[in-house]
Residue frames as qw, qx, qy, qz and C-alpha x, y, z in Angstrom:
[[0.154, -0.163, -0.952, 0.206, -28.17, 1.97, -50.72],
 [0.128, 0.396, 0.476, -0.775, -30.56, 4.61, -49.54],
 [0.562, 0.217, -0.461, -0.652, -31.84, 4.83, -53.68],
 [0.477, 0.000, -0.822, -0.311, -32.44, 1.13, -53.84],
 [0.113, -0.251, -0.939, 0.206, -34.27, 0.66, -51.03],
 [0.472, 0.396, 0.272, -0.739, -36.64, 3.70, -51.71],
 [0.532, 0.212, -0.542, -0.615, -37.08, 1.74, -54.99],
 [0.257, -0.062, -0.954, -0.144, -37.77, -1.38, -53.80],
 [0.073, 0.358, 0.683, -0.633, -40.64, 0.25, -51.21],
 [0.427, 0.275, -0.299, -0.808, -41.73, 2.28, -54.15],
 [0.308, 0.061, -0.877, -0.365, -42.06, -1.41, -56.09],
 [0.107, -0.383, -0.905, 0.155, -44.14, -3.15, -53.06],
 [0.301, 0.485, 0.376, -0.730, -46.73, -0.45, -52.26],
 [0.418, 0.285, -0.344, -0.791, -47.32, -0.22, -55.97],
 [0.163, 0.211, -0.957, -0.111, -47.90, -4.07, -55.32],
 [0.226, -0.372, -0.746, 0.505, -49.96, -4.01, -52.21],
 [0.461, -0.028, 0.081, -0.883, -52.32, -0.41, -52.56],
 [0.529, -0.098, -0.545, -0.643, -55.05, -2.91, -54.00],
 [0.461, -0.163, -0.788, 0.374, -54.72, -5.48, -51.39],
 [0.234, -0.098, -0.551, 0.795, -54.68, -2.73, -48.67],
 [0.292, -0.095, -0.115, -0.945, -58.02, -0.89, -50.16],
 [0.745, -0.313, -0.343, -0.479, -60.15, -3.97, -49.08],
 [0.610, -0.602, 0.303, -0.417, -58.72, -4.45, -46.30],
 [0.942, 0.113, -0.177, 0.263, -56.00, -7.40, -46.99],
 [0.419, -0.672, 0.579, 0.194, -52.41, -8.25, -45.75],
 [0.778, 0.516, -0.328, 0.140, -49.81, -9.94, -47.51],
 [0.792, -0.474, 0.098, 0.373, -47.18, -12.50, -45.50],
 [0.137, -0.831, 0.345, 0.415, -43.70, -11.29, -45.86],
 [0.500, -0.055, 0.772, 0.389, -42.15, -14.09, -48.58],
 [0.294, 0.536, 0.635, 0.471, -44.92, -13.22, -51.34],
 [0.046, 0.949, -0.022, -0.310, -44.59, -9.21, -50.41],
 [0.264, -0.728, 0.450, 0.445, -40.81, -9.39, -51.33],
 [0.457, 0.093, 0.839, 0.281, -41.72, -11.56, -54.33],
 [0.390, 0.846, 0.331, -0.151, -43.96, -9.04, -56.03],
 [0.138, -0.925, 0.174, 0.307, -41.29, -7.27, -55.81],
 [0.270, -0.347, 0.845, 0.304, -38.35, -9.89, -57.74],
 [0.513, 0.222, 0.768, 0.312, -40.57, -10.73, -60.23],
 [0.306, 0.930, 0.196, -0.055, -42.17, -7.28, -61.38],
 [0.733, 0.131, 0.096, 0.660, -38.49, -6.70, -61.68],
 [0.049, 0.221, -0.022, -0.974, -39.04, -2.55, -60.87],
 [0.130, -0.135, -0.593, -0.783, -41.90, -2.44, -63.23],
 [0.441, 0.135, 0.417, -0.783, -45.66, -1.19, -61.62],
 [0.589, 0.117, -0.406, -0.689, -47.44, -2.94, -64.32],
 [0.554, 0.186, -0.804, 0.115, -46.40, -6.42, -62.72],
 [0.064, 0.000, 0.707, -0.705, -46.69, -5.34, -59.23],
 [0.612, 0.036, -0.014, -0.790, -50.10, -4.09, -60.05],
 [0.665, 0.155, -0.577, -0.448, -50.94, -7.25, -61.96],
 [0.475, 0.197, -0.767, 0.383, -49.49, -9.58, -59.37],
 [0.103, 0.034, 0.563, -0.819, -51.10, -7.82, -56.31],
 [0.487, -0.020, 0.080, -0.869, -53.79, -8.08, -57.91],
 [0.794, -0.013, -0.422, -0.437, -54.25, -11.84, -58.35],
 [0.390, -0.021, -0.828, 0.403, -52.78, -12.91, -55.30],
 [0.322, 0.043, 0.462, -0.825, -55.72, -11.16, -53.73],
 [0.774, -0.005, -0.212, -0.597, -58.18, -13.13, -55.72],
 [0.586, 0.067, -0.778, 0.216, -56.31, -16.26, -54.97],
 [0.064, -0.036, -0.662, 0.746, -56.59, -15.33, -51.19],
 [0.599, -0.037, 0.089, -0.795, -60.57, -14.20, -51.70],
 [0.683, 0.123, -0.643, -0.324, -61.07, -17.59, -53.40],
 [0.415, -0.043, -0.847, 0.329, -59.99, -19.08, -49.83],
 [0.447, -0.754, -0.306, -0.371, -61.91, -16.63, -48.03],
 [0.707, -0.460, -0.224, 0.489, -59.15, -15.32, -46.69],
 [0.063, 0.987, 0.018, 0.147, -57.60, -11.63, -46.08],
 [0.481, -0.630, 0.530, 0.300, -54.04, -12.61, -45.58],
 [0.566, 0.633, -0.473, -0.236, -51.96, -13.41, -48.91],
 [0.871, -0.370, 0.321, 0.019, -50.45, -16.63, -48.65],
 [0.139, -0.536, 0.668, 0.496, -47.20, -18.13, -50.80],
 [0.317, 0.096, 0.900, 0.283, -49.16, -20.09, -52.37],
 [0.362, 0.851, 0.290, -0.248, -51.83, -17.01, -53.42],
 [0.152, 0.777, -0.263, -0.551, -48.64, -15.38, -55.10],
 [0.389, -0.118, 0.867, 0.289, -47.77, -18.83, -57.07],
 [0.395, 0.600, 0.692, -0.067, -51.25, -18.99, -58.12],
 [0.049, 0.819, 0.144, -0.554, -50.68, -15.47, -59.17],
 [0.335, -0.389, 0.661, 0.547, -48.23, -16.05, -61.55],
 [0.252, 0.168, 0.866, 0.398, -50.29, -18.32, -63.12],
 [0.254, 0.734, 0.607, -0.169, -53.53, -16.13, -63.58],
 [0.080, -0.802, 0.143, 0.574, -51.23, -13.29, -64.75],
 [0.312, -0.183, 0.696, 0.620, -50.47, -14.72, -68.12],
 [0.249, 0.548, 0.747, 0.282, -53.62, -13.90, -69.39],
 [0.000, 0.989, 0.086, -0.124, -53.39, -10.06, -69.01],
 [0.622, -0.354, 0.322, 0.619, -50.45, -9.87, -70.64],
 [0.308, 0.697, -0.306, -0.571, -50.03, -7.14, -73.57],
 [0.890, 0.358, 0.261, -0.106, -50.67, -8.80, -76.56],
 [0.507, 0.824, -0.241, 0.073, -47.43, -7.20, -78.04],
 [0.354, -0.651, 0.625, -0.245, -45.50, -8.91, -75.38],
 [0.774, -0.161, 0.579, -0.201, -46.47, -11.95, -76.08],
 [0.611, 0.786, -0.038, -0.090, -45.88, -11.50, -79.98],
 [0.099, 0.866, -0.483, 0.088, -42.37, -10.94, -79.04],
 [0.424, -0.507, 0.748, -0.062, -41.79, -13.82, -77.01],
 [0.835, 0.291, 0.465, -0.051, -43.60, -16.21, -79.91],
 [0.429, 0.852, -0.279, 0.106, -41.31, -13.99, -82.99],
 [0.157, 0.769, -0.610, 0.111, -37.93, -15.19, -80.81],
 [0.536, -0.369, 0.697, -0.302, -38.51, -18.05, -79.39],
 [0.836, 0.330, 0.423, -0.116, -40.42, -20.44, -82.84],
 [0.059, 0.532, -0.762, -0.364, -38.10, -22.25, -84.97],
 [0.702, 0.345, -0.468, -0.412, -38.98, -25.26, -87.32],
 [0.526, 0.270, -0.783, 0.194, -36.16, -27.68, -85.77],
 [0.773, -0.464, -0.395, -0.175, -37.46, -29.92, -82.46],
 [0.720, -0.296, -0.229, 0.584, -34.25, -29.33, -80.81],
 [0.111, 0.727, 0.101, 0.670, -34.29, -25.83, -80.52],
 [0.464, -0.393, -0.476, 0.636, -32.94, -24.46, -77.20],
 [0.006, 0.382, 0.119, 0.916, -34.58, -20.79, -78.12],
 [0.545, -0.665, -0.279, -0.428, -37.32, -21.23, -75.51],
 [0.846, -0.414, -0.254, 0.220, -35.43, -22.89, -72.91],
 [0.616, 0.154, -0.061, 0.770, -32.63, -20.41, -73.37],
 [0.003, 0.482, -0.048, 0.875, -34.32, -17.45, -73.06],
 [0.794, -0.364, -0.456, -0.174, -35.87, -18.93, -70.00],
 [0.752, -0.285, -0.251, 0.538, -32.65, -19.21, -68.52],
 [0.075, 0.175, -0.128, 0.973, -31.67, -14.97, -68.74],
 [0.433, -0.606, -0.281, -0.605, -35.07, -14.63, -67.42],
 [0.814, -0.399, -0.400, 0.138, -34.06, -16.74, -64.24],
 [0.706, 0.069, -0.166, 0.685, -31.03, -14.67, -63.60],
 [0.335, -0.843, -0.260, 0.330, -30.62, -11.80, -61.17],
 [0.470, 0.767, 0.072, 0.431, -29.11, -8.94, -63.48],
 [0.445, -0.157, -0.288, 0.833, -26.99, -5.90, -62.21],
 [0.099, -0.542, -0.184, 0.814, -27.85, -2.43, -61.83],
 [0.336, 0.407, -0.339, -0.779, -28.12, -1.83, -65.47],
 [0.809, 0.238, 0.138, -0.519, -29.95, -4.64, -66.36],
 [0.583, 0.534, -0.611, -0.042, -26.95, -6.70, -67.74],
 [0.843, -0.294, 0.448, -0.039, -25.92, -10.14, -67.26],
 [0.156, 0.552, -0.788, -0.225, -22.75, -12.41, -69.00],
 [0.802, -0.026, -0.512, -0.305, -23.22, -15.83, -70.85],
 [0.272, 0.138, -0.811, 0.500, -21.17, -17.29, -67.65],
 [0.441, 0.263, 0.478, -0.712, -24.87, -16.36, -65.33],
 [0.765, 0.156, -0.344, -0.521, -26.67, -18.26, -68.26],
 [0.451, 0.095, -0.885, 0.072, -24.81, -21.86, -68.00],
 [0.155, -0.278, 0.696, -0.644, -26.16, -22.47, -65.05],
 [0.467, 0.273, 0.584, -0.605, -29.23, -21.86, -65.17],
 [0.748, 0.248, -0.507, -0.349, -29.70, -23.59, -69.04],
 [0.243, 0.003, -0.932, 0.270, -27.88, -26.81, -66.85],
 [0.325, 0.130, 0.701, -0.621, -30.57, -26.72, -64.40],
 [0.746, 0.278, 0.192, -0.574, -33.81, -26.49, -67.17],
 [0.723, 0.285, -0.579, -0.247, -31.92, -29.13, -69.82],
 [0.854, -0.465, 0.204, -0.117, -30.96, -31.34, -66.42],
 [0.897, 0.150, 0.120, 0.397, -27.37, -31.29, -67.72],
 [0.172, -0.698, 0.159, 0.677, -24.30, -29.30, -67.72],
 [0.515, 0.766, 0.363, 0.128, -23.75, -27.24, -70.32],
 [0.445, -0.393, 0.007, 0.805, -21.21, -25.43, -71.49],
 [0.093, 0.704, 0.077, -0.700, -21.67, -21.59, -72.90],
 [0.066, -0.376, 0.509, 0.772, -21.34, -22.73, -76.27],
 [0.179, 0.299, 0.885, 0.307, -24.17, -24.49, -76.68],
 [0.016, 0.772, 0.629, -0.090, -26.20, -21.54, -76.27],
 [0.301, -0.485, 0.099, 0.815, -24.15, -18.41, -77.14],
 [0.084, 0.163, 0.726, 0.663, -25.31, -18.87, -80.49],
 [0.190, -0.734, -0.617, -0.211, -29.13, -18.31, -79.29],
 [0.062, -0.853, -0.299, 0.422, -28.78, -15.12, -77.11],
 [0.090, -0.259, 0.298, 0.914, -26.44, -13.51, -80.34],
 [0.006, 0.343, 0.699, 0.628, -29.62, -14.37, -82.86],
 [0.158, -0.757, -0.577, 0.265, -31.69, -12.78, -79.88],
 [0.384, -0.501, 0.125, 0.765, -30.08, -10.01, -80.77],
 [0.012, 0.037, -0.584, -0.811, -30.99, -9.85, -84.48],
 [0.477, 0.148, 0.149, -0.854, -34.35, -8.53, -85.74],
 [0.568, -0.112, -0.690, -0.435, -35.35, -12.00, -87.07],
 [0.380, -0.189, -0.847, 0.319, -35.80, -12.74, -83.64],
 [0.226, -0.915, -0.286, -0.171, -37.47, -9.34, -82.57],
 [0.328, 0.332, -0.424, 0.776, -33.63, -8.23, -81.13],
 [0.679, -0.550, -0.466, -0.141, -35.26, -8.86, -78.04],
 [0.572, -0.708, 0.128, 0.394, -31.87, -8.33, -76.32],
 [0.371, 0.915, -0.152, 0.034, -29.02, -6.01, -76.43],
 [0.882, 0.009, -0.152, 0.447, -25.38, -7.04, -76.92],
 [0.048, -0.957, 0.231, -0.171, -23.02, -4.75, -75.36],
 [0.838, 0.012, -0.169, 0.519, -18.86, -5.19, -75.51],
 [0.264, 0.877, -0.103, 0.388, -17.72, -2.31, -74.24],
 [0.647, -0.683, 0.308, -0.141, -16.54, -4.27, -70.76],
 [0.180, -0.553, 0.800, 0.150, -14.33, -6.42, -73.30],
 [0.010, 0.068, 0.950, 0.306, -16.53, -9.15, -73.54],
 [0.354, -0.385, -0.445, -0.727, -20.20, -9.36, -74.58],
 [0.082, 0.231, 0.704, -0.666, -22.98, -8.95, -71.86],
 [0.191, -0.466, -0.637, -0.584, -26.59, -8.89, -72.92],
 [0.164, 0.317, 0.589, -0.725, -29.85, -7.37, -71.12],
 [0.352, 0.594, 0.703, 0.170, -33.76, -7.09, -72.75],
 [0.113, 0.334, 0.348, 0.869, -34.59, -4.62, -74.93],
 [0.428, -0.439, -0.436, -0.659, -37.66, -5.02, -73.61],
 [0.031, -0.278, 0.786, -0.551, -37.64, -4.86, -69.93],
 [0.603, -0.069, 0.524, -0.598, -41.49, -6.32, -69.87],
 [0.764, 0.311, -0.413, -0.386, -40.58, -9.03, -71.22],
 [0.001, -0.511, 0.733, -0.448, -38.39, -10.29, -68.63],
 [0.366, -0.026, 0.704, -0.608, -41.07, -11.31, -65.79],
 [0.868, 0.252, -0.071, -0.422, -43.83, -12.75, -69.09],
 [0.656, 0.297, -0.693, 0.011, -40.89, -15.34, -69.87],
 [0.026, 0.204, -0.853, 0.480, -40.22, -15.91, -66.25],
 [0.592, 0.105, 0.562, -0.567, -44.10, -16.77, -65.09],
 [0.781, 0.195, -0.266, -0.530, -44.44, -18.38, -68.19],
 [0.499, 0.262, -0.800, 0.205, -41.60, -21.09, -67.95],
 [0.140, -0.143, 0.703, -0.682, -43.38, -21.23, -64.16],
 [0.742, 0.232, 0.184, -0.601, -46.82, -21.86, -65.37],
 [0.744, 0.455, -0.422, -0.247, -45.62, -24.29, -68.30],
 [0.913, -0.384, 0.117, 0.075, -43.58, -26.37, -65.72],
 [0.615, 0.561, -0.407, 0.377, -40.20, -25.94, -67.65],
 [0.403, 0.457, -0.480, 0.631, -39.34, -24.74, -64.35],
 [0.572, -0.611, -0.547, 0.029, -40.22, -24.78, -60.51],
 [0.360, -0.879, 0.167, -0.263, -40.02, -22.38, -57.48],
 [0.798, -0.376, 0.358, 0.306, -37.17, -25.08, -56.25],
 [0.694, 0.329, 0.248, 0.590, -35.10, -23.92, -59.47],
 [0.117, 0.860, -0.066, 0.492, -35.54, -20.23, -59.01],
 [0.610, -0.774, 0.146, -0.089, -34.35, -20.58, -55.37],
 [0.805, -0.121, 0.156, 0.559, -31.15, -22.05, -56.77],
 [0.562, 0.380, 0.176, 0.713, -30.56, -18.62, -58.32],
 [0.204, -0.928, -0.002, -0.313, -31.11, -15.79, -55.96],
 [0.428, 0.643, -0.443, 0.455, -28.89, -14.23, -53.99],
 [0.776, -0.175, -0.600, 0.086, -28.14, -15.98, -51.28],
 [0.245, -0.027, -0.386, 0.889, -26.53, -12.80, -49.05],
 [0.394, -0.439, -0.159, -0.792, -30.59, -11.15, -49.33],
 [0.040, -0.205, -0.856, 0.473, -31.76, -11.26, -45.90],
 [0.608, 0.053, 0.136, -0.780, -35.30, -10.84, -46.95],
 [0.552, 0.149, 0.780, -0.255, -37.78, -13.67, -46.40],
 [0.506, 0.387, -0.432, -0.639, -38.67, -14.85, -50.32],
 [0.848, 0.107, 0.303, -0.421, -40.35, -17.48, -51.53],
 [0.934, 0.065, 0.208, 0.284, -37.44, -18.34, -53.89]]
C-alpha cells in the first residue's frame, strides 16, 4: 500500500511541477484525474498539467478547474507521438461499416486494469454495452481484442492464458490514455460513462 501510494504522488507532482512554477493550484477532482488518465506514465501527466493550465490562463484564472482538465484532454490530442497515433489508425481501420474495432478498443481503454496491467473479456462487456447502447455479450467482441493481438493489427495487445483463461493488457502502455481522450474528444463517449467504470470503493474526489 505504502508502494502505490508513493506512485501515485510520484504521478501527480510529475503532473502539477508546471502548474506550481507559475504560481497555479489545481482543485482536488482534476489533481486525482491527471493521475487516472496518465495511467503511471509522466509523459501524460506532463502533457495534461500542462493544458489544464492553459485552459485555466485562458480564464484568467490560477486555480485548475474540472472543466480546465476536460478541456485538457481535448488539446492533448495534438501532441501526441506520431507513432502512437499510427498504431491506433493500423488496429482500429477496416473496410466493413460495421466494424466494432474502434469502439472495442475504446472499451479496454475505459477499464481500470490490475496491477499488471491486465484485464478479462468479462471487464470489456460492459463497457462495449455502454458505447453500442446495448448489451452485449463477450462474443461479439472477443473476436476483435484476439486480432488485436495479431501484427495485422499492430498486436497492440498481449494475450496471456496462463490464469486458465485469456486476459489481455497493451503492448503499448501509451496507447492506453491516446484511445481514452480520444473516444472523449470524438464524443463516442462522455465523463458520465467513465464514472460508470471506476472504482467505486476510491475515496478520492475524481471527476469520473
Amino acid at each position: 500500500r505504502e508502494a502505490a501510494l508513493a506512485g501515485y504522488r510520484t504521478r501527480v507532482e510529475a503532473g502539477t511541477q508546471g502548474l506550481h512554477q507559475y504560481g497555479m493550484t489545481i482543485e482536488k477532482e482534476p489533481l486525482h484525474e491527471v493521475s487516472r488518465i496518465a495511467r503511471g506514465l509522466p509523459h501524460y501527466a506532463h502533457l495534461l498539467g500542462l493544458h489544464s493550465g492553459r485552459s485555466a490562463a485562458g480564464r484568467k484564472s490560477l486555480v485548475v478547474s474540472p472543466a480546465d482538465m476536460v478541456n485538457a484532454m481535448a488539446m492533448a490530442i495534438g501532441d501526441i507521438e506520431a507513432s502512437t497515433v499510427s498504431d491506433f489508425v493500423k488496429a482500429t481501420t477496416s473496410s466493413r461499416s460495421d466494424a466494432l474495432y474502434k469502439q472495442v478498443l475504446l472499451a479496454t481503454s475505459m477499464l481500470e486494469p490490475d496491477e499488471l496491467g491486465f484485464f478479462y473479456p468479462k471487464h470489456v462487456r460492459p463497457c462495449v454495452s455502454r458505447i453500442r447502447g446495448k448489451a452485449c455479450a463477450i462474443a461479439t467482441f472477443i473476436k476483435h481484442l484476439n486480432a488485436f493481438c495479431e501484427e495485422k493489427r499492430g498486436a497492440i495487445l498481449t494475450r496471456d492464458e496462463k490464469t486458465g483463461s485469456s486476459r489481455y493488457r497493451f503492448s503499448n502502455p501509451l496507447l492506453q490514455p491516446y484511445v481514452l481522450m480520444r473516444g472523449l474528444n470524438e464524443r463516442i463517449i462522455t465523463v458520465d460513462d467513465l464514472k460508470e467504470t471506476r472504482d467505486k470503493k476510491d475515496p478520492q474526489p475524481r471527476l469520473f
